[in-house]
C-alpha positions, -999 to +999 in steps of 0.1 A: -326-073-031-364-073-037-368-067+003-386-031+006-370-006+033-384+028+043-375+045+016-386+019-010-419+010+010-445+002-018-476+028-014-508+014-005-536+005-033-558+041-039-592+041-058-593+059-093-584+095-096-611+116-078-619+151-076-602+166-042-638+172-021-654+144-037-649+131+002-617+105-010-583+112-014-567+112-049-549+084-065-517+095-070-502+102-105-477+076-115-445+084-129-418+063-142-383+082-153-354+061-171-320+073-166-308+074-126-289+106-136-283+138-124-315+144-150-335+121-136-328+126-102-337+165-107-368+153-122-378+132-096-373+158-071-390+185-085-419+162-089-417+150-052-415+185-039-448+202-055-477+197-036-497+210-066-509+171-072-499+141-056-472+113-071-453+088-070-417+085-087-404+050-099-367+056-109-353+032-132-316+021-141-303-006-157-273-006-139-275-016-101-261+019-091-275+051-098-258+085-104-250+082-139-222+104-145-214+113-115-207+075-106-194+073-141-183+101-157-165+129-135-130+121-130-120+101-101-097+131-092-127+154-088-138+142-055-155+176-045-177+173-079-189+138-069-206+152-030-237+162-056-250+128-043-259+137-015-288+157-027-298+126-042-300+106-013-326+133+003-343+125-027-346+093-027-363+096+010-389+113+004-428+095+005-434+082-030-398+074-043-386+043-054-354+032-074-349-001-095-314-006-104-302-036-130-336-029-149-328-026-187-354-004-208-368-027-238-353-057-218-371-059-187-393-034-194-411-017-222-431+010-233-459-009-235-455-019-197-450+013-186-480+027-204-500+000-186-488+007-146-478+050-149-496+080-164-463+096-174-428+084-184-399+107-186-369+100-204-334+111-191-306+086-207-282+109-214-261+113-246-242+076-241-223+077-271-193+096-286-195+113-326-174+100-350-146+119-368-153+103-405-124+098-414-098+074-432-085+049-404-109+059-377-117+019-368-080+009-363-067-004-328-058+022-309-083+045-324-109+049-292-137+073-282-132+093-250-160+078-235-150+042-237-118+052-221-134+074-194-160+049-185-134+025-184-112+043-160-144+048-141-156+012-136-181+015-155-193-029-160-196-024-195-159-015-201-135-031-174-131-058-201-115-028-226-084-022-236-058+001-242-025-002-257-007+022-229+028+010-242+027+038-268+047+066-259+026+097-279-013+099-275-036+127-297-066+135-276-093+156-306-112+180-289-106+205-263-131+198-239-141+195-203-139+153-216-107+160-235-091+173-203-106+148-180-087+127-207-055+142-206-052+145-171-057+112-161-032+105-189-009+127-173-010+123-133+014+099-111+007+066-102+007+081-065-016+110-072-045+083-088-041+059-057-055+082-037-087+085-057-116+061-066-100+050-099-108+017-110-084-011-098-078-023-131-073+011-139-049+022-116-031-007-122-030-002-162-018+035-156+009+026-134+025+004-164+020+035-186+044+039-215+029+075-221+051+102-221+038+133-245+003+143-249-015+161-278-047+182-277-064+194-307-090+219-314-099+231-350-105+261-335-091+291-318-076+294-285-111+321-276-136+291-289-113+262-266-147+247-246-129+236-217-138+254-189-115+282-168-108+259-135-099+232-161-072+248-178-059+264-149-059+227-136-040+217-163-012+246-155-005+225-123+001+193-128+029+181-108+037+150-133+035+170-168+046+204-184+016+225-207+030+238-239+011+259-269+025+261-298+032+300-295+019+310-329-010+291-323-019+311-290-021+340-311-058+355-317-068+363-355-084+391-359-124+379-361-117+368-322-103+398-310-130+414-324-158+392-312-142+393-275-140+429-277-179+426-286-194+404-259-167+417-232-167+377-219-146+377-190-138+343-184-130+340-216-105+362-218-088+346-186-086+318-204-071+330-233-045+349-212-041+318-194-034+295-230-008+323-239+007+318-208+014+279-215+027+295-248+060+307-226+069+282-209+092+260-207+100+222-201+112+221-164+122+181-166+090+164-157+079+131-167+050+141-194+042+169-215+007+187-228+006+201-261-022+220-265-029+222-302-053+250-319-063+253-357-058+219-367-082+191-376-072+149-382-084+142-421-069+109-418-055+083-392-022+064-405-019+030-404+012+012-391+011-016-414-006-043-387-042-026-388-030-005-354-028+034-353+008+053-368-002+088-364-024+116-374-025+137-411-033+172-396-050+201-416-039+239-409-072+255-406-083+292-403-111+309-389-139+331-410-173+348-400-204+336-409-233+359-417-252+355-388-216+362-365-204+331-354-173+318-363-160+285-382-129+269-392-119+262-429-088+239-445-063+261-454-049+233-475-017+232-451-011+197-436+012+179-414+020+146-401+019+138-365+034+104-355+011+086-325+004+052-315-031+059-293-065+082-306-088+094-284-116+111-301-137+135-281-157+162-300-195+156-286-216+131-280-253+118-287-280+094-275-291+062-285-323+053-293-351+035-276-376+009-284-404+028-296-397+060-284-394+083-312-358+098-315-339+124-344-309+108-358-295+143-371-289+154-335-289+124-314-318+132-294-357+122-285-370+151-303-393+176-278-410+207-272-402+223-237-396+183-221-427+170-242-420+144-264-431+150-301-445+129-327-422+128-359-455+127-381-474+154-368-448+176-349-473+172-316-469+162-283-475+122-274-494+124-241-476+110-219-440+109-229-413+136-218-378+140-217-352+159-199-312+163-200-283+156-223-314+130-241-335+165-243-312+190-255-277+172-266-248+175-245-244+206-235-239+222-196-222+209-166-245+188-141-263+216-123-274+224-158-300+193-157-316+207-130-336+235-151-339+215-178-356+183-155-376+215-135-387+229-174-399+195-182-416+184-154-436+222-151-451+210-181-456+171-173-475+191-143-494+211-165-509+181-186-516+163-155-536+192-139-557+198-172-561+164-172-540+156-209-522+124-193-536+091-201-551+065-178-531+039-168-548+000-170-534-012-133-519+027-121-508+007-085-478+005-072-480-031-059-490-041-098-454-027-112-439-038-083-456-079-092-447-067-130-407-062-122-406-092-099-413-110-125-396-097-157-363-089-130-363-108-099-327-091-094-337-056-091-319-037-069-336-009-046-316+023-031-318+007+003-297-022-016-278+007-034-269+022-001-250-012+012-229-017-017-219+020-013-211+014+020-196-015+013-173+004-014-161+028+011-153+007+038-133-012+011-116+021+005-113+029+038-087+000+043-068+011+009-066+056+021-091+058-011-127+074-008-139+037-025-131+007-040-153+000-066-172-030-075-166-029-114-194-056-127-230-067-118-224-101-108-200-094-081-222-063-067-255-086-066-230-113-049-217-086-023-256-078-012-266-114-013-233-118+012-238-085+034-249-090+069-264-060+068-291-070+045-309-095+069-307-076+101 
């Protein structure tokens, strides 16, 4: 795995930085990102492109496989979404890229390493973690955050030993997001319609079993402030395995969002409120599962069934009021209501983690930053040196492509700093001396030339099955698959 192909070749040694006509060629500026996401990823290519100043990218992962979310995240039935890699994979063959898989920030590496071998580090770990509801009964079994059920679905090694109780007939999904839906659909498709996608085994197998025959989702608010995208819902409307419901009176605009839609004329927002009505007709036509789609209500409380394991939901009736500065927010109504379910799935945003010594704002779950540039939380200034760039940057909010300005706005100003000469010198700024520095802190690192053979190795496994991939679901049995690959010593 530590074996260096074309696309990881390790640059040669370069003298100090040098004026260009000095008569000797610039060292190039070392940069080391964290997070093999669609953030970093952007980041890196926007770096590699310029021709402004010369670098080098060191892309760093502490899972073998990069991607992020895209591996991770987007639903196994959302092939199409998933092709994004392939950008990537130009990326990562350009001069002066390098990836290290299975190397864990503040394990294998730290700040302190990585102010010693780059002049810049850019931070783009995503938002990893779900919000809590705060309420009563929120920590019983079968309470779970979306995440931990989507990254389990996924594959994702630090899930497949999860588990969820999918002998309950009734499941509340809270929240009405793109995550929510992901969710609910997975929730609600055939056995036959997940084998043909790159669900995890486990998975697949897990969901066939399925007990789960009614599915609630809840928003507090109105059907005109639902966050789930247009093609969602309209995915939703076709499920072969499930019937969509709303609860008709709950379809029903008040009057501050008729009024607000009137005022910003959004048309794909109106589609989908037209479209939620629409659900409010129908009727059940016998299938196997059935979507409520729930709007104005919020959990105060999860009900226990007497064995520490989830009963059902208390429900508040909420209504929706204008604030001064036009936006509008739900409010109790005092009205509540009981609804009986043995699984929770909570989904209603998501923030980041914090990293060893990076500075980071617990009140939004981010690194805290000016335009990418990471700020000091004592003297509201920029740390030279330290940037940041998607969900970590700006909270979780936008679809994929929506990382790549945000990665291009951070690294125009890690650019800037370089050129007027604001980034910090590095102690041993060579490649080969963070190369020696990883051998020795991870001798199992894995490169993208690695990376590359246990995707093909996926995909030949998926060939055999009429999937797109099979996917290896922990890190020992993907470092075992490279060390056993033919491929790798030819």
């Amino acid at each position: 795995m530590q074996a260096a192909g074309p696309a990881q070749r390790v640059p040669d040694e370069h003298p100090r930085h040098v004026h260009a006509g000095s008569g000797a060629a610039p060292r190039p500026f070392r940069i080391a990102i964290i997070g093999a996401g669609p953030a970093g990823f952007y980041a890196a290519d926007h770096l590699l492109r310029q021709t402004d100043l010369p670098v080098e990218v060191d892309l760093f992962d502490r899972l073998p496989t990069p991607h992020g979310l895209v591996r991770l995240g987007v639903a196994p039935d959302h092939q199409k979404i998933k092709n994004v890699i392939r950008v990537y994979d130009k990326t990562a063959e350009r001069p002066g890229f390098r990836f290290f898989g299975n190397v864990e920030f503040g394990r294998h590496i730290r700040l302190e390493d990585l102010r010693r071998h780059y002049h810049a580090v850019v931070f783009t770990t995503g938002a990893q973690v779900d919000r809590s509801l705060g309420i009563p009964g929120e920590d019983l079994a079968g309470s779970h955050s979306a995440t931990e059920f989507v990254a389990w679905y996924n594959g994702h090694p630090d899930y497949r030993d999860h588990h969820f109780d999918l002998s309950r007939e009734r499941v509340a999904i809270v929240g009405v997001g793109n995550v929510a839906v992901d969710v609910a659909r997975i929730l609600c498709r055939t056995p036959e319609e997940l084998a043909r996608t790159d669900i995890a085994d486990y998975a697949l197998e897990a969901l066939r079993e399925s007990r789960v025959r009614e599915i609630f989702m809840l928003g507090r608010r109105g059907p005109a402030q639902a966050a789930f995208t247009l093609p969602e819902a309209r995915e939703l409307g076709e499920l072969p395995g499930a019937d969509v419901f709303v609860p008709p009176e709950e379809a029903v605009l008040d009057p501050f969002s008729q009024a607000l839609l009137a005022e910003e004329g959004d048309r794909d927002t109106l589609k989908k409120v037209e479209l939620i009505q629409e659900f409010a007709q129908r009727r059940p036509t016998g299938k196997p599962r059935r979507l409520t789609i729930r709007f104005l209500v919020s959990p105060v409380a999860i009900h226990d069934d007497g064995t520490g394991h989830v009963a059902g939901l208390r429900l508040v009736r909420n209504e929706l009021y204008r604030t001064e500065d036009g936006r509008l927010r739900p409010r109790a109504t005092g009205r509540y209501e009981d609804l009986p379910v043995g699984l929770v799935f909570r989904s209603i945003g998501y923030r980041g983690v914090p990293l060893p010594g990076v500075p980071f704002d617990e009140r939004h779950g981010v690194i805290p930053t000016e335009e990418g540039r990471v700020l000091d939380p004592a003297t509201g200034r920029p740390l030279p040196g330290l940037y940041a760039a998607g969900w970590i940057k700006r909270g979780a909010t936008g679809v994929i492509g929506t990382n790549k300005a945000c990665a291009v706005e951070t690294v125009s100003r890690l650019l800037e700093d370089a050129a007027a000469g604001r980034l910090p010198e590095p102690e041993q700024p060579d490649a080969g001396a963070a190369l020696n520095h990883i051998r020795a802190r991870q001798p199992d690192y894995v490169t993208y030339d690695d990376w590359k053979r246990i995707d093909r190795i996926e995909v030949e496994r998926g060939e055999a099955a009429g999937r797109p991939r099979v996917k290896f679901t922990g890190v020992r049995e993907m470092l075992e698959a490279l060390r056993e690959d033919p491929a790798r010593s030819a």
